[in-house]
N, C-alpha and C positions, 0 to 999 in steps of 0.2 A: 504493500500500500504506500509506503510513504515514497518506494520509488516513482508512482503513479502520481503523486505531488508533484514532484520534482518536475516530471516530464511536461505537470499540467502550467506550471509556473514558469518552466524556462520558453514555454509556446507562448504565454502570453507577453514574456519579457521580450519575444522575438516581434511581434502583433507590434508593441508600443514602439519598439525600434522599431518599426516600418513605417510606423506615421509620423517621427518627426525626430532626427537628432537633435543634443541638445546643442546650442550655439557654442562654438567656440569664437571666445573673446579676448579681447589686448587693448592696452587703454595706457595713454605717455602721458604724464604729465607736468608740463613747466611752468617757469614762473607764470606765463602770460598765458596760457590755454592748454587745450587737450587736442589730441588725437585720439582716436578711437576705430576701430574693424572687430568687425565679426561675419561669421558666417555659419551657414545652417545644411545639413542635407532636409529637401522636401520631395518629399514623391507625390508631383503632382505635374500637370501638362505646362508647357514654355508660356503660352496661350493666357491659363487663367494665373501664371504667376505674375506674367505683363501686365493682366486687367489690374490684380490688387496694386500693385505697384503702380500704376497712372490713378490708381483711383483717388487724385489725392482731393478732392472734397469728402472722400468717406474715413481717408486720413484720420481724421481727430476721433471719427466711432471706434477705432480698435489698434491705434498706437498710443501707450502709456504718456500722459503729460502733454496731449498735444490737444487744447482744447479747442479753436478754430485753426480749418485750412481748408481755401477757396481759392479757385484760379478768376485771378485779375483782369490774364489776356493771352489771347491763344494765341500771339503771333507779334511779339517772343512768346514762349510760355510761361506767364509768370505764375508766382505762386505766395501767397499772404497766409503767415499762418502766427499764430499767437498760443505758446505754452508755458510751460515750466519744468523746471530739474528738482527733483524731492530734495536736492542737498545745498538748491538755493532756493531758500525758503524766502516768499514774499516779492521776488524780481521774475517779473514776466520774459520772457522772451518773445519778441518781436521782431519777425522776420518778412522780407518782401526778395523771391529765392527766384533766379531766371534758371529753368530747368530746361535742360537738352536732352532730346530722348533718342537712341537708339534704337529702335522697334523689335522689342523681344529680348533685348541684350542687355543695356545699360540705360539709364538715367543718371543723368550728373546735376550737380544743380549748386549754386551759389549766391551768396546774399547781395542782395543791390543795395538797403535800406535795412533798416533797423538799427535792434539797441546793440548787436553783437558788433564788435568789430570786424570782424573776419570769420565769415563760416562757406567753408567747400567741404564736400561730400559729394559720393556718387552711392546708388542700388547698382547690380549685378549681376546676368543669369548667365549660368554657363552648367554643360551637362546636357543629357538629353532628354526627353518628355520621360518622365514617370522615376529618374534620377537626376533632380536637381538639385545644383548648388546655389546657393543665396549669399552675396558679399555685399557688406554694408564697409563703406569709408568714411568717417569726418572730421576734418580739421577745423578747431573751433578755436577764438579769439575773443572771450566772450565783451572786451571792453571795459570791464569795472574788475575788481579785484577777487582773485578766486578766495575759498572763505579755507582759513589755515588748516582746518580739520580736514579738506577734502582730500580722499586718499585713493589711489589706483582702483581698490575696490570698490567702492561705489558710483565712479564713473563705467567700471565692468558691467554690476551693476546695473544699471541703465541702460550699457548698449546691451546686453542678453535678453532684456525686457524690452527692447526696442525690435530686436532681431527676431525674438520668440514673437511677438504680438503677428508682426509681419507674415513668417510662416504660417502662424495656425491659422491667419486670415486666408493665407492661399489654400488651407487646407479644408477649413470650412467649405471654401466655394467648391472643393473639387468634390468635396461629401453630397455637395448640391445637386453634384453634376451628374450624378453616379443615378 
């Protein structure tokens, strides 16, 4: 019997790997900002991980800390989004981000306006339909001073919650799809 456990428990620890690695994260940080990457495997189509990925008005429904984000203008593509970081507590971020999309591959995108002083970043697809890879990049400047306590970890932290939100959004949609 209890070898029958075993077998019933390593099936389902296989099941939960199949729907979503966990993110692997890296986060630099100096005097004046951060960097940040992560990345994810999602088994799901090229297709609908491009939709969540452009979907950036549904943005703020299912990435942690991002309460508005609405496109301004399609042509550049802009993008106005207004959040917060749990470890700066009471300082909004306010961003107005010109984003270039590669169609299925990449989004890059970079701050024109706002309170940050320098923020670039790109999204990422690479792999084939039903073995995707997901790469998040951003280089952040945020213009006022980082708060002394903030430590490698909890900007991890943050991009894993940013990276996870992402995935399981693609993954949601492809449960839809099914």
């Amino acid at each position: 019997m209890p070898r029958f456990v075993a077998i019933v428990l390593l099936a389902l620890l296989v099941q939960l790997g199949h729907a979503q690695d966990v993110p692997r994260v890296s986060a630099q940080i100096s005097q004046n900002g951060f960097k940040v990457s992560g990345d994810v495997e999602v088994q799901a189509s090229r297709a609908l991980a491009w939709e969540a990925l452009t979907d950036y008005e549904g943005w703020a429904r299912f990435l942690p800390d991002l309460q508005v984000s609405r496109i301004v203008s399609r042509t550049p593509l802009r993008i106005a989004q207004r959040g917060s970081l749990p470890w700066l507590p009471g300082i909004p971020i306010v961003v107005l981000a010109d984003v270039v999309e590669q169609p299925k591959t990449k989004l890059s995108f970079s701050k024109i306006q706002g309170n940050v002083m320098f923020l670039e970043g790109e999204w990422r697809i690479s792999g084939k339909d039903g073995a995707l890879r997901l790469d998040y990049h951003a280089e952040v400047i945020p213009g006022f001073p980082l708060p002394a306590n903030l430590s490698v970890e909890l900007v991890q932290k943050d991009t894993r919650a940013r990276v996870e939100a992402m995935a399981e959004e693609i993954l949601r949609r492809a449960s839809q799809e099914k």
